[in-house]
N, C-alpha and C positions, 0 to 999 in steps of 0.2 A: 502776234499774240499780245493781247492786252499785260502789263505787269505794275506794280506800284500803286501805292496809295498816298493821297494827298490830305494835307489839311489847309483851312483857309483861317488863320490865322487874323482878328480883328481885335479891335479896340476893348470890343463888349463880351466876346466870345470866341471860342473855336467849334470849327465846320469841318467832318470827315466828310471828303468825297473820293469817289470811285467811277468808273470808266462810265460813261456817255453823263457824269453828273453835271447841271448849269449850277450857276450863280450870280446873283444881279450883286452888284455893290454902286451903292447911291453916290451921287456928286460927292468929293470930299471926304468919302469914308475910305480910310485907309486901310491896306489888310497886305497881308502877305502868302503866297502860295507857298505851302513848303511840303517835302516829299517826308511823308514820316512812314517810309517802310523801308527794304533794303533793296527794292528793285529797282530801276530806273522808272522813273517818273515824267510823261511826255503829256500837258493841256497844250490849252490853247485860250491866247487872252483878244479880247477885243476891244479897245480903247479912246474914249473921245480926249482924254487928255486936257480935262481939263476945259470944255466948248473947243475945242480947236476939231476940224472932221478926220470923223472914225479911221481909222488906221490900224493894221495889222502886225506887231512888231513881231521878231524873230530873234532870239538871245540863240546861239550857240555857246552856253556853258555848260561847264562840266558841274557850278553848284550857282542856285538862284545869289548868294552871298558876292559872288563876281559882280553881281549888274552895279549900272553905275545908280548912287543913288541908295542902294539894300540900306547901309550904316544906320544912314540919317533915318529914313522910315521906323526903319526898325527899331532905335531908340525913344522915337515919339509914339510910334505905336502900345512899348514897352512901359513907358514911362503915365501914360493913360491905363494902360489895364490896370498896374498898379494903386494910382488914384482911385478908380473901381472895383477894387479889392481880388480882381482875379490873377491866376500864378502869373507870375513872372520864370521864366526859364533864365 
């Protein structure tokens, strides 16, 4: 049974999505998945990394905040919304 709801978190904006929803994010655009409801929250990401070939990663966390890397993103990401006048959490 599908449960949870996600947001895509970005520079410019915030993106709800919900079960079978895509999303493209361009070379160098930074974003963040994050689970904004109370149910568990299962995507799925597909990744060039950068030109380096597609690769399918797999995080076993219990919160996106563990992966290696969340801090830093999430403070430049944070730090530009700001610049462009949208909330800052």
């Amino acid at each position: 049974m599908y449960q949870g709801k996600g947001q895509i978190r970005t520079e410019f904006a915030d993106y709800n999505v919900e079960k079978f929803d895509a999303a493209f994010m361009p070379p160098n655009a930074s974003h963040q998945m994050r689970n904004n409801s109370d149910e568990p929250l299962w995507y799925a990401t597909l990744s060039s990394r950068g030109g380096h070939p597609l690769r399918v990663d797999t995080y076993k966390l219990e919160c996106s905040e563990a992966r290696p890397g969340y801090m830093e993103e999430y403070e430049r990401i944070m730090a530009v919304r700001k610049k462009n006048g949208l909330s800052v959490p």
